[in-house]
MARKE-344820 format. One line per field, with one value per residue (C-alpha): residue in three letters; x negated, y, z negated. Coordinates in steps of 0.25 Angstrom, whole numbers, plus 5000, padded with zeros to 4 digits. Layout:
N
code = c(ALA  ...) $
X = c(X  ...) $
Y = c(Y  ...) $
Z = c(Z  ...) $
END
This chain:
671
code = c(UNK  UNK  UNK  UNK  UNK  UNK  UNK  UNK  UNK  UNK  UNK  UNK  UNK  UNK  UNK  UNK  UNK  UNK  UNK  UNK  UNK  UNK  UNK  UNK  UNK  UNK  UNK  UNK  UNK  UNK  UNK  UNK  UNK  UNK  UNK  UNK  UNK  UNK  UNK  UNK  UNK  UNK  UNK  UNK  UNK  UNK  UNK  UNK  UNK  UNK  UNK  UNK  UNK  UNK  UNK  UNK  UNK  UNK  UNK  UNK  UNK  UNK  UNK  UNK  UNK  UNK  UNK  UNK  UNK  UNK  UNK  UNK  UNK  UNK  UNK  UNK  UNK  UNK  UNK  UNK  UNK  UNK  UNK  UNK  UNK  UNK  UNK  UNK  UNK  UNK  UNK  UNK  UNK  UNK  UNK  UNK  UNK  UNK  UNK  UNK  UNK  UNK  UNK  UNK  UNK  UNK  UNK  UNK  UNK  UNK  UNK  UNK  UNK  UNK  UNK  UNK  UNK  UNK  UNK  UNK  UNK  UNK  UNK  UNK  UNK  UNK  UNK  UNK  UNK  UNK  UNK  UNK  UNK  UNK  UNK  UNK  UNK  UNK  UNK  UNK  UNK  UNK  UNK  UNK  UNK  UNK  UNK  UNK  UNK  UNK  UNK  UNK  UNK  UNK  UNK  UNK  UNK  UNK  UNK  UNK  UNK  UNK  UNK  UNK  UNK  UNK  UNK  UNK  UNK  UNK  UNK  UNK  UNK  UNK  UNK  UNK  UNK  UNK  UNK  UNK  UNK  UNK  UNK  UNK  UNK  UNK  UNK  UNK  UNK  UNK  UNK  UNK  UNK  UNK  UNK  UNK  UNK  UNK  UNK  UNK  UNK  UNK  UNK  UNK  UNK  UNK  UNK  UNK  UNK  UNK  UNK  UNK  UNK  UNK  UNK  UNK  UNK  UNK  UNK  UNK  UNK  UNK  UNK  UNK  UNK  UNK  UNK  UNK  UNK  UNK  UNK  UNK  UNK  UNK  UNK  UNK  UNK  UNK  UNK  UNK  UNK  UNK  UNK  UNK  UNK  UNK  UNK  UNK  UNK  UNK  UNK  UNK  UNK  UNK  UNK  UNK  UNK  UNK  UNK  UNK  UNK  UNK  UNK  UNK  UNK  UNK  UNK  UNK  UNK  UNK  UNK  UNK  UNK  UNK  UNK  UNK  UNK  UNK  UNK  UNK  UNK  UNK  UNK  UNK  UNK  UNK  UNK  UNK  UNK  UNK  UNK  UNK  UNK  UNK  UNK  UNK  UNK  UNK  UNK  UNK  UNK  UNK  UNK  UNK  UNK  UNK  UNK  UNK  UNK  UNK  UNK  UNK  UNK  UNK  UNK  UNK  UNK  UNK  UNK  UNK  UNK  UNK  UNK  UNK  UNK  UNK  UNK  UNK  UNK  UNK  UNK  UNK  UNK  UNK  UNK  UNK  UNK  UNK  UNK  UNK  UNK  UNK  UNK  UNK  UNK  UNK  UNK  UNK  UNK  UNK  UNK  UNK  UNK  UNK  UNK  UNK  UNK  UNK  UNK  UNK  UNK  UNK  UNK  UNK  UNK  UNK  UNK  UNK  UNK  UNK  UNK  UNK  UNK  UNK  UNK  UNK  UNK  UNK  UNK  UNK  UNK  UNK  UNK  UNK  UNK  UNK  UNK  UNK  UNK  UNK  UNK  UNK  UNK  UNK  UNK  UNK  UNK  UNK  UNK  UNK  UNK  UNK  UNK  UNK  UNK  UNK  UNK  UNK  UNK  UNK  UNK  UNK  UNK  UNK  UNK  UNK  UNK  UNK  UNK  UNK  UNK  UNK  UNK  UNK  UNK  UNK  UNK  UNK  UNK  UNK  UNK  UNK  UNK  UNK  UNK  UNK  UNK  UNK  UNK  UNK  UNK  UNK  UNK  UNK  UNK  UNK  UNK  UNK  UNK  UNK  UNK  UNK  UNK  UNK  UNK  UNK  UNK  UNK  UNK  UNK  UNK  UNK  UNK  UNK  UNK  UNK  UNK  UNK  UNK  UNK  UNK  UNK  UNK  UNK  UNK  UNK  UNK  UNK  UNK  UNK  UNK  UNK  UNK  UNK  UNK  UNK  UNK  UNK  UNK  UNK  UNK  UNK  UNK  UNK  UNK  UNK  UNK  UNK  UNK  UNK  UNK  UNK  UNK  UNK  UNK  UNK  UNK  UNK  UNK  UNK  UNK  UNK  UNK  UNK  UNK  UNK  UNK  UNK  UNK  UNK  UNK  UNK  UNK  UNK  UNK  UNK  UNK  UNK  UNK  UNK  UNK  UNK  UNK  UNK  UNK  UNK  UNK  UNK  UNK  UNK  UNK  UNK  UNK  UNK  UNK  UNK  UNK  UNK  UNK  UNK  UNK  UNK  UNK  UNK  UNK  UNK  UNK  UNK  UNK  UNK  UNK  UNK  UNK  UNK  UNK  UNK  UNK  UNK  UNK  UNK  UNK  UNK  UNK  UNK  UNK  UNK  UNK  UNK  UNK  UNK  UNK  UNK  UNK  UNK  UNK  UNK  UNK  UNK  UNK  UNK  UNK  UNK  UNK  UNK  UNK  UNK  UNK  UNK  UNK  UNK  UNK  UNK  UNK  UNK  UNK  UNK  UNK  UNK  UNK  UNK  UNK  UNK  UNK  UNK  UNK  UNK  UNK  UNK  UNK  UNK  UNK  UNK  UNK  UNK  UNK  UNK  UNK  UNK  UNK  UNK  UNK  UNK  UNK  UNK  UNK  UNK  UNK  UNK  UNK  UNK  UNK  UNK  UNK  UNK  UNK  UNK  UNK  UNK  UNK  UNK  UNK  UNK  UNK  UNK  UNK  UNK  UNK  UNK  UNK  UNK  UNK  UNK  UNK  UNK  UNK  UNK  UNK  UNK  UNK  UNK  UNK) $
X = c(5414  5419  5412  5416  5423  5434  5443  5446  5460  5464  5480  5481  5489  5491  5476  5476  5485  5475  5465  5474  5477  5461  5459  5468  5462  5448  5454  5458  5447  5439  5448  5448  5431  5432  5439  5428  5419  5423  5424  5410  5407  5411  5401  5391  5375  5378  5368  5365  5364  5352  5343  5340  5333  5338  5351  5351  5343  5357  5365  5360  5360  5373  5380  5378  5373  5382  5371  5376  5390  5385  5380  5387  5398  5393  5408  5411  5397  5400  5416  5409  5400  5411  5420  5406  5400  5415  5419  5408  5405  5421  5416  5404  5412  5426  5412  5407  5420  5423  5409  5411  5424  5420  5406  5400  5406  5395  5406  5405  5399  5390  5389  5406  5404  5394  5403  5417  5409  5406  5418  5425  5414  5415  5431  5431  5418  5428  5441  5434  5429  5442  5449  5439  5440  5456  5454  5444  5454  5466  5463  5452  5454  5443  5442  5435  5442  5454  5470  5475  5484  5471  5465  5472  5476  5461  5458  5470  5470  5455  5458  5472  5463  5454  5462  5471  5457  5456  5471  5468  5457  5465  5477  5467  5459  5473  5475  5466  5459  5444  5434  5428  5437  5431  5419  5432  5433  5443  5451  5451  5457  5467  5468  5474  5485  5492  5492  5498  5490  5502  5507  5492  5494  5508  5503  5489  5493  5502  5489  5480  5487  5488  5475  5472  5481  5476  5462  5465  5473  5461  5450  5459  5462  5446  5444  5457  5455  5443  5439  5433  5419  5414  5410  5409  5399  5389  5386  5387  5375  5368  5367  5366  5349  5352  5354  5364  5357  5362  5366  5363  5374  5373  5378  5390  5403  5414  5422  5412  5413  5404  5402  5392  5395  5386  5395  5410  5403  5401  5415  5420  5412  5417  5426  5432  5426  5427  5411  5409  5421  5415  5402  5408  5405  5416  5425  5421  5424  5437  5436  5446  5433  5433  5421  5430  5442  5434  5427  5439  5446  5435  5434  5449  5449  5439  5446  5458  5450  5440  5451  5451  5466  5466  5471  5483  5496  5501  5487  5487  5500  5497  5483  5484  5493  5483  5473  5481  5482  5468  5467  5450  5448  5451  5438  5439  5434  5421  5416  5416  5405  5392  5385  5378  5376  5385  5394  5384  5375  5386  5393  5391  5391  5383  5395  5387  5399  5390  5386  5399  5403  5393  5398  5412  5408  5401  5415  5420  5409  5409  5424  5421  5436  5433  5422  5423  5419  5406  5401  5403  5399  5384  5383  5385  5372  5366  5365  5364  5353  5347  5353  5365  5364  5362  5366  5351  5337  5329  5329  5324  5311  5315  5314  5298  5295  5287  5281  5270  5274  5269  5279  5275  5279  5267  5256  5255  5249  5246  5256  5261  5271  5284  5294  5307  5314  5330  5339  5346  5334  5330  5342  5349  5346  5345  5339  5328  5322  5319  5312  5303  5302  5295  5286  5280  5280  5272  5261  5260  5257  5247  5255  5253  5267  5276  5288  5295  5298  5310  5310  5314  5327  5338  5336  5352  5356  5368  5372  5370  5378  5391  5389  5385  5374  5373  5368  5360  5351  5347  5343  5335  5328  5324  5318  5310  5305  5301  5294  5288  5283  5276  5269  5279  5277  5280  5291  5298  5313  5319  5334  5335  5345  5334  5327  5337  5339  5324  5321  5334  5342  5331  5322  5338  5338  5324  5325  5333  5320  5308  5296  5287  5301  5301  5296  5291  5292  5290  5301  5302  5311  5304  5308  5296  5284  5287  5286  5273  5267  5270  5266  5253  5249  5251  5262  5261  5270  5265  5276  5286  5302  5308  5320  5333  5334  5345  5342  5353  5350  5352  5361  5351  5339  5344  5354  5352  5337  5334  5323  5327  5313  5306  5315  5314  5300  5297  5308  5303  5287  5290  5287  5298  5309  5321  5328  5340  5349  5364  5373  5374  5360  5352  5359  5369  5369  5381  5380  5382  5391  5380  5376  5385  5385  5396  5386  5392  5405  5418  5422  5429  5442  5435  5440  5423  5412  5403  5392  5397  5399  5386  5380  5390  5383  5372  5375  5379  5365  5362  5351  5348  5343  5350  5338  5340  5332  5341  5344  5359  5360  5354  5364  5376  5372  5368  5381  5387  5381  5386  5402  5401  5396  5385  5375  5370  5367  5361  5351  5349  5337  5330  5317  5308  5313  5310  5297  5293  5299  5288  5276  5279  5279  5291  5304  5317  5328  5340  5343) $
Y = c(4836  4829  4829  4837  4829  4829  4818  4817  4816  4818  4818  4814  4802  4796  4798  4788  4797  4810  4799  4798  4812  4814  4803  4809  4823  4818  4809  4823  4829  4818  4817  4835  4833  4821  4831  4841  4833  4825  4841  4841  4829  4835  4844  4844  4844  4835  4836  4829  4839  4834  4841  4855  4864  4876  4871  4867  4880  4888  4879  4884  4897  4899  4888  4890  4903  4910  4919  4922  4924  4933  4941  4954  4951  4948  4947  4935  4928  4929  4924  4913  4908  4909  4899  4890  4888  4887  4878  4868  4870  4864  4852  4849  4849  4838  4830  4828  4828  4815  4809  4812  4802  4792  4790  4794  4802  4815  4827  4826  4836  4847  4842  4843  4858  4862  4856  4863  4875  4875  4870  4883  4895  4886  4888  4901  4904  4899  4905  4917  4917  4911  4924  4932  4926  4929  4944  4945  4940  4943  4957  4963  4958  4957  4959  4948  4937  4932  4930  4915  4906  4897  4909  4911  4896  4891  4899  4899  4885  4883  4893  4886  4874  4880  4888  4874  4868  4879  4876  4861  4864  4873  4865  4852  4860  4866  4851  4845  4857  4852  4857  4860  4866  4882  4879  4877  4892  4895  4882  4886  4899  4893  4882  4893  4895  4883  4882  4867  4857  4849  4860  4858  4844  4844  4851  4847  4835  4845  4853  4845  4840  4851  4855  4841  4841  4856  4852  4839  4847  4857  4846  4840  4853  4857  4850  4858  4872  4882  4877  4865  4875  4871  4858  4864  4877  4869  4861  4874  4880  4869  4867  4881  4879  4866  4872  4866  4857  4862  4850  4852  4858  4846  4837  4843  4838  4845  4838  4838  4849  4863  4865  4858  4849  4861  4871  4863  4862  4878  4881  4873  4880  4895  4899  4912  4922  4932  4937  4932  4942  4953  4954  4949  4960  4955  4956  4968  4974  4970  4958  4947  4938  4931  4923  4920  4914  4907  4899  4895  4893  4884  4876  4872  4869  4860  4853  4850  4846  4835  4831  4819  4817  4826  4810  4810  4817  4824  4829  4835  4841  4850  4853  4857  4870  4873  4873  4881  4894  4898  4910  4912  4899  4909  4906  4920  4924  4915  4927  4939  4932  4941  4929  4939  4930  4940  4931  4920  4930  4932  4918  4911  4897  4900  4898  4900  4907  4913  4897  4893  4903  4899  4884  4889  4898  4886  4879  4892  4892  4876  4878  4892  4898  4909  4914  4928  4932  4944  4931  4921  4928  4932  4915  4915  4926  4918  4905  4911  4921  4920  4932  4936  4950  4949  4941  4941  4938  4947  4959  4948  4957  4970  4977  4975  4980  4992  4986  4973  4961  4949  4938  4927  4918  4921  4924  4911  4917  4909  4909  4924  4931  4931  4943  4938  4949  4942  4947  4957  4963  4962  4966  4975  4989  4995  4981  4983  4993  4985  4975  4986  4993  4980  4975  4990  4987  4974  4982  4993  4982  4977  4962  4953  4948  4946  4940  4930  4939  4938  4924  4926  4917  4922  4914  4909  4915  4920  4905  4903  4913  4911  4895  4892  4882  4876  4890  4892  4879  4882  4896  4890  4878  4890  4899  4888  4881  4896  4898  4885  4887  4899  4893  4905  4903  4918  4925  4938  4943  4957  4948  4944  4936  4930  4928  4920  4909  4907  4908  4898  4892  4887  4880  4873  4870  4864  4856  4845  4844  4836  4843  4839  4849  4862  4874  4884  4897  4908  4920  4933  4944  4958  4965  4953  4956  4972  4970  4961  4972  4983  4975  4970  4986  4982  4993  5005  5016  5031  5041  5044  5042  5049  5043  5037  5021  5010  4996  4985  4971  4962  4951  4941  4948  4948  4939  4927  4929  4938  4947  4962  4965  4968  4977  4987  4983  4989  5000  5005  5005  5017  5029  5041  5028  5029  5016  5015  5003  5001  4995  4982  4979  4965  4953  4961  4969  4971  4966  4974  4965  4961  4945  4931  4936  4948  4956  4949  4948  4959  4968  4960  4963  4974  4984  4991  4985  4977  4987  5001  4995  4994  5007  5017  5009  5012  5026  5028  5026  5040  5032  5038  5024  5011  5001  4986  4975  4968  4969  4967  4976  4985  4987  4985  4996  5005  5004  5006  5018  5024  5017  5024  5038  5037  5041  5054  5048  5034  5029  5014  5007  4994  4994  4991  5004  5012  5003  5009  5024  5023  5020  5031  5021  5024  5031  5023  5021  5018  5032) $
Z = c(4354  4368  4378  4389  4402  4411  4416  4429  4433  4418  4417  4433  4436  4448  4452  4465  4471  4470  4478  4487  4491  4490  4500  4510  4510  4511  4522  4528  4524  4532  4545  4545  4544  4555  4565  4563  4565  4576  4584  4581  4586  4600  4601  4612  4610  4598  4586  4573  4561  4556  4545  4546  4536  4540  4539  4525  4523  4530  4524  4510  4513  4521  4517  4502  4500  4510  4517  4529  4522  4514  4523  4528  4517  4503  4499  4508  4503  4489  4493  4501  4490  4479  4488  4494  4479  4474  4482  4483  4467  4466  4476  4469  4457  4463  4467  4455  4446  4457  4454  4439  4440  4449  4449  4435  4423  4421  4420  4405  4394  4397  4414  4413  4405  4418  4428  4421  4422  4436  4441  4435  4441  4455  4453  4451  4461  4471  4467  4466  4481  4486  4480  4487  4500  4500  4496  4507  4516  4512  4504  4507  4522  4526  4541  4547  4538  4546  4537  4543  4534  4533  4528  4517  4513  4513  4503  4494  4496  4490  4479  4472  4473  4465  4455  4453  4451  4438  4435  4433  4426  4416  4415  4411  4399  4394  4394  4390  4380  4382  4373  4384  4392  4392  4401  4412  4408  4421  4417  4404  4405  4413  4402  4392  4400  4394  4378  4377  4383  4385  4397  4404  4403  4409  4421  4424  4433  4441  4441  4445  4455  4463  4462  4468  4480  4483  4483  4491  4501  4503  4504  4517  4522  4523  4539  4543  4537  4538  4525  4535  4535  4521  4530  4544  4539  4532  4543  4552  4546  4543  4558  4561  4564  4574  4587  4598  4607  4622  4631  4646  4654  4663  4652  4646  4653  4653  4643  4634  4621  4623  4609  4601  4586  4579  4587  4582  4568  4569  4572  4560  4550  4555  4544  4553  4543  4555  4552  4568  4571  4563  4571  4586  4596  4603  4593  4590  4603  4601  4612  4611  4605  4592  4587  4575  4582  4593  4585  4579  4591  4596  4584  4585  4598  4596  4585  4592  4604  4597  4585  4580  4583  4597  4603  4597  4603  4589  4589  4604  4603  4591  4595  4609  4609  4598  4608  4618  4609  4607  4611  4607  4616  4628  4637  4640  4627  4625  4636  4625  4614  4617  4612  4601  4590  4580  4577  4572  4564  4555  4554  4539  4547  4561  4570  4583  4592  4602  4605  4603  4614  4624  4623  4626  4636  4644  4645  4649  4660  4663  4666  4674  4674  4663  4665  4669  4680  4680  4672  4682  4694  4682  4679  4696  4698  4688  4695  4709  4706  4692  4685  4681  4687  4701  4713  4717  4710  4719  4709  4696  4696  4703  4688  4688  4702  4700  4686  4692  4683  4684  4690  4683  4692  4701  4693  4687  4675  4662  4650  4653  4647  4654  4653  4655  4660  4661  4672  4664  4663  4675  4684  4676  4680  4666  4659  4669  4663  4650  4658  4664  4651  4644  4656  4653  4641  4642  4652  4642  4631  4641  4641  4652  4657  4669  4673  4681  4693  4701  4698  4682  4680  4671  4657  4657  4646  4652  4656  4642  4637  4644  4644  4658  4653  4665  4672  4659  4661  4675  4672  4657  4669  4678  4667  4660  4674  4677  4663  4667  4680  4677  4663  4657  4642  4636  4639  4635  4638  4640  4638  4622  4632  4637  4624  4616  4630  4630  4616  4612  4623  4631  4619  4615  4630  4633  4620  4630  4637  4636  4630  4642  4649  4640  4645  4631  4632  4621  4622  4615  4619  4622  4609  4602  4613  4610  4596  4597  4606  4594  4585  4590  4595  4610  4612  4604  4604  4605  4608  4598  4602  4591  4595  4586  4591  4585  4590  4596  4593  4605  4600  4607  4601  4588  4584  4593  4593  4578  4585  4576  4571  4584  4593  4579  4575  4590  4589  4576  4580  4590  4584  4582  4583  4573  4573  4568  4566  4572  4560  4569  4570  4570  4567  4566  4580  4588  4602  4614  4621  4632  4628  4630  4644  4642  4650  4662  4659  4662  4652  4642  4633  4621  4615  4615  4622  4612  4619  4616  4603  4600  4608  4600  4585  4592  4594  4580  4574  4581  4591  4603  4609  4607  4610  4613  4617  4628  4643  4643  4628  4634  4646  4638  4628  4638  4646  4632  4630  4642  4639  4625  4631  4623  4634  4629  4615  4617  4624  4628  4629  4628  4618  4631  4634  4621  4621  4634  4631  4617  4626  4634  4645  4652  4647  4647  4641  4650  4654) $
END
């Protein structure tokens, strides 16, 4: 019996002129993956990848295994992994057919049975996905999935290359007639379509060929289509763990790039899948915003701009009306992202577009043209008199007048804790009441606390939002030399606003300094000390509500910060409660409209209001309060409520407020 084998080129003359069309595509190949690269080199904050363990373990995991694909869609995880496995199964398979020829002969007997065998299911594994991502498409029309030419050609492009790889196959055994030739059981079956080996053998050069140049063609084409992600997302999540350094707003120029390389390797790696459009509160309220098809227009505008060829003049002309027409470059539109986090909870390669939207909005802000104007004239209150409500800091503490709070600033007291109040919290008429709700709270817990008084600073996370990093790191530099003044070591927010810039902004920030130059803080947002209190038996709850709840997650509490558990943990612990869920809940919460600084903005272009969105789901649970855990949610939802007629039905209130309403305490509740 022979042993079984495979020649290479067998019946292929004229080999040097295949190594010649090889080199140039990988020539291609290199100068489209230089182009990229040399976009990422431009980035600000520069970074080396280094090792990560988390990335590999992501990498695994998302990468691979598809996780995050998979989730909310099972179909397109399981089309994802037939392309992903079939595709790379085919690679591993040319590598080793390559270092078989040229290095040592080991594709031979039993190990050239295995390989036949698995280069037939990776085929197919592949065809099969391919054909299930065009019905999705093109059939079944998905609706998030988008219907350009490059759409349509990527894929048919990879799927001749693999049905041509079966006809080569097929036409070569009908030639040949192997012994061995079954365990191709797809090639074979195409095999019998020719009954004299003379006909294959006439053919197969023609054959292969094709297939050849086909497969050629696609590996040059890879840096200059969206298939450019199968090196781009990789190292997207890899790096998803490694957060962007900030550079001081003192040291950027403004010439110099506002995105950083991590961000410029993010927006290769989208692969406009439309999940990001899907969940967009903006988009959803019909607002002239896309996630999608900013990050698209970003990416290309970024190429053009940093190209390697952008010297030369052939290269200028044909680039520059290109960067004319791009409509979702409008400066306008950076205004409309909430910042909510949606978008990234749901991306399979951690496109972080509410970042992304917070560089572009600091250009937006550096050059101070198209800024709208309620939000110039708020960053203006801001720097004049530390909030962004009033034009005045007299009233800071006005909320607290009739309640004896300590102002920490004066007492001098070792190590207390600081109850953060923020300036929605404690300027805005309705948000005041959440701040008065938990100092009771606190008292009737019996913990000792105060507050910073008329002197409390705003914590800059609107700077931060809208891009003005300059604002941002005077108001981070007033807050922590206050904290450290005043030996302020433990501190609670009202603001899950508040939370996250504390919690995440200031330690990226404050990672520039010395050690000897750090001022620690520990942060936790209300919803935590609440729950502790419960848990530990301080606050006990006696009268029962028999009342119907739902619960909104704050997109700053929950997505951005992954605190669900304790709002309900506390909600649920109040006798005679019924919570019920919204559909939208947790990771998956709608927001109200009220973050990334829309609250002080005009009206924008929508055909609904993000917020009314929200109140009428939560009026479909049949609750008779909507309870949040956020000064400016709260606002949003309660004017909601009275814009969707929905006064008579739905209350509004803050869980301080529910809080204080089971201990009998106070009733209150927005009415």
């Amino acid at each position: 019996m022979v042993t079984p084998y495979r020649v290479s080129y067998w019946s292929i003359e004229s080999v040097w002129i295949f190594y010649v069309l090889a080199a140039l595509a990988v020539a291609v190949f290199v100068f489209g993956v230089i182009s990229h690269v040399s976009v990422w080199s431009r980035g600000a904050r520069r970074q080396g990848i280094g090792f990560s363990g988390q990335g590999i373990f992501n990498l695994f995991l998302d990468g691979l295994l598809g996780r995050r694909i998979f989730s909310g869609d099972v179909a397109a995880g399981t089309m994802h992994l037939l392309i992903l496995w079939g595709f790379l199964g085919l690679f591993a398979g040319t590598v080793l057919i390559s270092a078989d020829y040229w290095v040592y002969h080991f594709l031979k007997g039993p190990v050239y049975i295995g390989y036949s065998i698995c280069l037939e299911f990776f085929g197919l594994m592949l065809a099969i996905g391919l054909v299930w991502a065009l019905i999705r498409r093109y059939l079944q029309r998905v609706t998030r999935l988008e219907r350009r030419i490059e759409d349509l050609i990527v894929p048919v492009w990879l799927l001749v290359v693999v049905l041509s790889g079966f006809l080569v196959e097929g036409v070569r055994l009908s030639a040949q007639r192997p012994e061995w030739g079954g365990w191709s059981f797809i090639g074979h079956v195409i095999s019998l379509f020719w009954s004299d080996p003379r006909g294959a053998l006439s053919i197969y050069p023609y054959v292969w060929w094709s297939h050849a140049i086909l497969s050629l063609g696609l590996v040059a084409a890879i840096p200059f289509c969206k298939l450019f992600h199968v090196l781009a997302a990789p190292l997207s999540i890899y790096m998803e763990d490694r957060p962007d350094l900030p550079m001081p707003a003192e040291t950027v120029t403004g010439d110099e790039e506002v995105f950083s390389s991590r961000q410029m390797i993010f927006f290769d790696a989208c692969t406009r899948c439309g999940r990001c459009v899907e969940v967009c509160p903006s988009a959803g309220a019909g607002e002239p915003f896309s996630p999608r098809e900013f990050i698209a227009a970003v990416r290309e505008d970024l190429l053009l701009r940093h190209h390697p060829l952008k010297g030369l003049d052939w290269f200028s002309r044909w680039s520059d009306p290109r960067k004319a027409e791009k409509p979702d470059l409008d400066p306008q539109k950076v205004w409309h992202c909430t910042t909510c986090r949606a978008c990234l909870e749901v991306c399979p390669v951690y496109v972080a577009t509410p970042k992304v939207i917070e560089r572009a909005r600091s250009r937006v802000v550096e050059d101070g043209t198209q800024v709208p104007l309620l939000l110039s004239q708020t960053l203006e209150k801001l720097y004049k008199y530390n909030n962004p409500w009033e034009a005045s800091k007299k009233n800071r503490a006005k909320w607290s007048q009739d309640l004896e709070i300590s102002d920490l600033t004066k007492t001098g007291e070792e190590d207390p804790l600081c109850y953060f109040v923020g300036c929605t919290t404690a300027l805005d008429t309705r948000a005041q009441d959440l701040a008065r709700s938990f100092a009771r709270i606190l008292k009737h817990a019996g913990v000792p606390f105060g507050t910073l008084g008329k002197n409390e600073p705003c914590c800059g996370d609107i700077a931060r939002r809208v891009g003005e990093d300059g604002l941002f790191e005077e108001q981070m530099e007033s807050c922590l030399a206050l904290f450290g003044r005043n030996n302020i070591r433990r501190v609670v927010t009202s603001s899950p606003h508040c939370f996250h810039t504390f919690r995440n902004e200031y330690p990226t920030f404050q990672a520039l300094r010395p050690p000897d130059e750090k001022v620690h803080f520990d942060v936790r947002h209300y919803t935590q000390v609440i729950g502790e209190l419960v848990s530990e038996g301080s606050i006990r709850f006696e009268k029962r509500l028999n009342i119907k709840v739902t619960y909104h997650d704050p997109c700053y509490l929950g997505r951005h910060n992954r605190v669900y558990d304790e709002p309900r943990k506390v909600i649920r612990s109040i006798p005679g409660i019924e919570l019920v869920e919204m559909s939208h809940n947790r990771a998956n919460s709608l927001c109200c409209g009220g973050g990334g600084g829309r609250m002080w903005q005009q009206d924008l272009d929508s055909k609904i209001k993000m917020s009314e969105i929200r109140i009428r789901e939560a009026a479909e649970t049949g609750a008779e309060i909507v309870i949040t855990a956020c000064p400016l949610c709260l606002i949003m939802l309660e004017d909601a409520r009275k814009t969707a007629s929905l006064e008579d039905t739905l209350r509004v209130m803050d869980l301080n407020e529910l809080v204080v309403m089971a201990l009998g305490l106070r009733s209150e509740g927005g009415e």
